[in-house]
C-alpha positions in Angstrom: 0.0 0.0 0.0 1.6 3.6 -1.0 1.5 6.7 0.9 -0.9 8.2 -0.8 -3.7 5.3 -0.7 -3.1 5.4 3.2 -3.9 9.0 3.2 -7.2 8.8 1.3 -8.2 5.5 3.7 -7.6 8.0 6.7 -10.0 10.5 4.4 -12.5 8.0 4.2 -12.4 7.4 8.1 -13.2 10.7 8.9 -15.6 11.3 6.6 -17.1 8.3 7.6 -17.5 9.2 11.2 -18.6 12.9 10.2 -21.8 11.0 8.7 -22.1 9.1 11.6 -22.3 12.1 13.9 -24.2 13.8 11.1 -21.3 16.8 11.3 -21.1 17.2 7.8 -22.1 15.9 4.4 -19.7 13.1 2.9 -18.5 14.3 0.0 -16.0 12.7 -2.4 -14.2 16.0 -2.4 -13.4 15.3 1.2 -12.4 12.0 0.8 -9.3 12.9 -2.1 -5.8 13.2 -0.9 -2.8 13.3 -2.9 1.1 13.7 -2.0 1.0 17.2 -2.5 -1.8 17.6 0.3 0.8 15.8 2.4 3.8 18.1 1.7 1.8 21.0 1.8 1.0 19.9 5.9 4.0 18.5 6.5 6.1 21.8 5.7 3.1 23.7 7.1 3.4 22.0 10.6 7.0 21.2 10.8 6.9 17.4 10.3 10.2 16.7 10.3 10.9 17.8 14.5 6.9 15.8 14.6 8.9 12.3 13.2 11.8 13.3 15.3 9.4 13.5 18.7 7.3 10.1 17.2 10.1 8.3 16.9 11.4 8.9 20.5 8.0 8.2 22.1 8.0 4.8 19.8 11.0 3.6 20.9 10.3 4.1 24.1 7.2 2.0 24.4 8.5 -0.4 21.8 11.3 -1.0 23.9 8.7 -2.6 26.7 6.4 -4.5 24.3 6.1 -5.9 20.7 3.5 -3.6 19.2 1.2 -0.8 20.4 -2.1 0.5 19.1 -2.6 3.8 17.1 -5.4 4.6 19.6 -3.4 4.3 22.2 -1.2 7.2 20.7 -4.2 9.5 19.5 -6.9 9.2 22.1 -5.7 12.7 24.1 -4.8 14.4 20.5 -7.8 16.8 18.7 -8.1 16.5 15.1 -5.3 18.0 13.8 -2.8 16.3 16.5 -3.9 13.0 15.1 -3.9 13.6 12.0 -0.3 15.2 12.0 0.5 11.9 14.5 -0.8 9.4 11.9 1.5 11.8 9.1 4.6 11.1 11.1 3.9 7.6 11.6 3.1 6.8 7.7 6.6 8.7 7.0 8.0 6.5 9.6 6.9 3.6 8.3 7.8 4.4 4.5 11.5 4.7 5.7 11.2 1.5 7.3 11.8 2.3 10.6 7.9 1.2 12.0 6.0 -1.8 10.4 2.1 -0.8 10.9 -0.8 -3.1 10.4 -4.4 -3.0 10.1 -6.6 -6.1 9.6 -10.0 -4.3 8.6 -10.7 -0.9 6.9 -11.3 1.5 9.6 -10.2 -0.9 12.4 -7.3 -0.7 14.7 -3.7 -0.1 13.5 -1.2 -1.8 15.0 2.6 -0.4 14.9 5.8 -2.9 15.3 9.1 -2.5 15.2 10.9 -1.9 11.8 14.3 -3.3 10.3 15.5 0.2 10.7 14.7 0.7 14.2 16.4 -2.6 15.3 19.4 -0.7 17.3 21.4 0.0 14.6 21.5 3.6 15.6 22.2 3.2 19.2 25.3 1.3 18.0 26.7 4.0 15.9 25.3 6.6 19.0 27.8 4.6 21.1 30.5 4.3 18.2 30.1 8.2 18.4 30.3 9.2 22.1 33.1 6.4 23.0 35.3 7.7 20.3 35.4 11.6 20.9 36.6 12.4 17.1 35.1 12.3 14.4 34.4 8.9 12.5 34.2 8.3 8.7 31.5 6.2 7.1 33.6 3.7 6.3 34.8 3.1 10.0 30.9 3.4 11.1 29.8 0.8 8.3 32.0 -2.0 9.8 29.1 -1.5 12.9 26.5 -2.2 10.9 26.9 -4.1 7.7 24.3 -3.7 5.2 22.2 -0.5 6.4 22.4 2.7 5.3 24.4 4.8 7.5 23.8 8.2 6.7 20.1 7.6 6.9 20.9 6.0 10.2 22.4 8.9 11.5 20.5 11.4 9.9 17.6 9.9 11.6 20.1 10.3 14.7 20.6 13.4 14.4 17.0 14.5 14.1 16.2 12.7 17.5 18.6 14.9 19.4 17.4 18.2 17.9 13.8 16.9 18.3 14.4 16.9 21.9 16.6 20.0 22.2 19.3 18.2 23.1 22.9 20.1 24.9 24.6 17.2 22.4 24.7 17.2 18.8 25.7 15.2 15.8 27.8 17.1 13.1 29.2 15.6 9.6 32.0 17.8 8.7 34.3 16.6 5.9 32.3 13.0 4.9 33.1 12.4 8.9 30.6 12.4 12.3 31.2 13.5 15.5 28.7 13.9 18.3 29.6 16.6 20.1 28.4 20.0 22.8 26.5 22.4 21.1 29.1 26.0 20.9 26.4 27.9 23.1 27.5 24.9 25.9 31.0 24.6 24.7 32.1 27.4 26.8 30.0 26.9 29.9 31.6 23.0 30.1 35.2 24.2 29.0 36.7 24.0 32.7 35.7 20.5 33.5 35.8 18.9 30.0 38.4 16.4 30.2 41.7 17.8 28.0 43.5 15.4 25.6 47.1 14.4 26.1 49.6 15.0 24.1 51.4 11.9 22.8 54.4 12.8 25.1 52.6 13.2 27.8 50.2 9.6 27.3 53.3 7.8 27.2 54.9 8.9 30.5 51.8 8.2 31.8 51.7 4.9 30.4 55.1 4.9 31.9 53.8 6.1 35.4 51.1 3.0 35.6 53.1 0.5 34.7 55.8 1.2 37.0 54.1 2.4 39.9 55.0 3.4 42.6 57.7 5.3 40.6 59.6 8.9 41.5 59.8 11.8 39.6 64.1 11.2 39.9 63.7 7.9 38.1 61.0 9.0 36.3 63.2 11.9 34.5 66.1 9.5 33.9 64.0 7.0 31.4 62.3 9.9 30.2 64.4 13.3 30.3 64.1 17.0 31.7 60.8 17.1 29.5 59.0 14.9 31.9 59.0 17.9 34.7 56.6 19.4 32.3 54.4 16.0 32.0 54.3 15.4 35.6 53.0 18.6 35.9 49.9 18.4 33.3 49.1 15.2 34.5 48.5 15.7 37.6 47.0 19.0 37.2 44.6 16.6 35.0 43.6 14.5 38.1 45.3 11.6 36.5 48.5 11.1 38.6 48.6 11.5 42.5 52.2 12.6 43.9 53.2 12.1 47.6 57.1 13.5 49.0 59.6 10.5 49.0 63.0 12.1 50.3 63.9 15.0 48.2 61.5 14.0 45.3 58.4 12.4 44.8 56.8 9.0 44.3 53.9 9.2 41.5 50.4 6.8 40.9 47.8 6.6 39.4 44.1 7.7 40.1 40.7 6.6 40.6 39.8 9.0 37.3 43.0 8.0 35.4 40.5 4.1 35.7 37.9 5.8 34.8 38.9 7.7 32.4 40.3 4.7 30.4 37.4 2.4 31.5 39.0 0.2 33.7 37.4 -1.8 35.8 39.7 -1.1 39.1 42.2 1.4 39.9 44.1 -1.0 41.8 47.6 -0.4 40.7 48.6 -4.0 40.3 45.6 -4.9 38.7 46.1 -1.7 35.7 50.0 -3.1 35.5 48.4 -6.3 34.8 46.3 -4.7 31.7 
């Protein structure tokens, strides 16, 4: 069934129920709709941020059963919010992302889960936030073989500005990255964690391996540069240093686990990674 025969059989509906509630006459003029009707609402009312908001409040309830009724969706909408609910779901379904059903003309439709909205995108919205830079389509394809990315994470992408999200997702270059909005940047500057120059990762790498290890023998593998290193890093939360003598013996942090997902800061367990 196309789009546009699922229009006119929700025309038919409501003319059907006007005559039942003797509202208005049922005329066939009322009954017509075409694509263009559709486009014409669908820029009039915004549609895409209505899909965006339809598909969060499916995936939500899909996630607790197998299929939900229409109704259930409609019942505490007026006219226009259902009929602008039913637009988003037939736009839904038409990209795959909702299967809906309906046994009899005029009865219940049922909506189920699509092949799009099978958690394909929650794996490339994890891809995303683990990585921290931006990620080619290539790289993002190897997550999910055999869908369509971009449409993937377009749809993403609409979901977080549907719900006026702090987070976005940005293609710049043929690459994604999920990243704070600028107007948040700022406000999050101070306790956004900093990267680490390659210098400085591998005398920490240094650091945990060799813990408990002092900023004297510390210097000697490493050289004068290491000062500097020691510095940053623990300034970063990532290194703790206590006095030894006349220097000072350095270890890791509970954040330096965190930070790199381990699963104990335990400084013989991290050697042991």
């Amino acid at each position: 069934m196309t789009l546009e025969e699922l229009l006119t059989e929700l025309k038919k509906a409501e003319a059907f129920e006007k005559k039942r509630l003797n509202r208005v006459d049922n005329k066939k003029d009322e009954i017509r709709a075409t694509l263009e009707d559709v486009l014409s609402v669908a820029h009039d009312e915004d549609i895409e941020s209505r899909i965006g908001k339809m598909r969060l409040i499916l995936n939500e309830l899909l996630e607790k059963q197998k299929s939900i009724k229409f109704s259930d969706l409609s019942s505490p909408l007026d006219r226009t919010g259902m009929l602008m609910a039913y637009l988003a779901i037939l736009f839904l379904a038409t990209r795959k992302e909702i299967w809906i059903e309906q046994e009899e003309f005029f009865g219940e439709i049922f909506i189920s889960r699509g092949s799009i909205m099978s958690g394909d995108k929650e794996i490339l919205e994890a891809a995303l936030f683990a990585s921290g830079e931006p990620l080619d389509i290539g790289q993002l394809k190897n997550l999910v073989r055999g869908k369509n990315v971009r449409e993937l994470l377009r749809q993403l992408a609409d979901e977080y500005i549907a719900r006026d999200s702090a987070i976005e997702i940005k293609e710049m270059d043929s690459r994604f990255i999920m990243q704070v909005k600028p107007e948040f940047a700022e406000k999050v500057r101070s306790i956004a964690p900093k990267e680490l120059r390659s210098p400085v990762l591998r005398t920490l790498a240094m650091i945990a391996y060799h813990q408990p290890i002092t900023v004297a023998e510390l210097v000697d593998r490493r050289g004068p540069a290491t000062y500097d290193h020691v510095r940053e890093l623990e300034e970063s939360g990532f290194i703790s240093a206590v006095q030894h003598g006349r220097t000072r013996l350095l270890a890791t942090t509970q954040r330096f686990a965190e930070y790199f997902n381990l699963e104990s800061g335990d400084p013989e367990a991290i050697k042991r990674k």
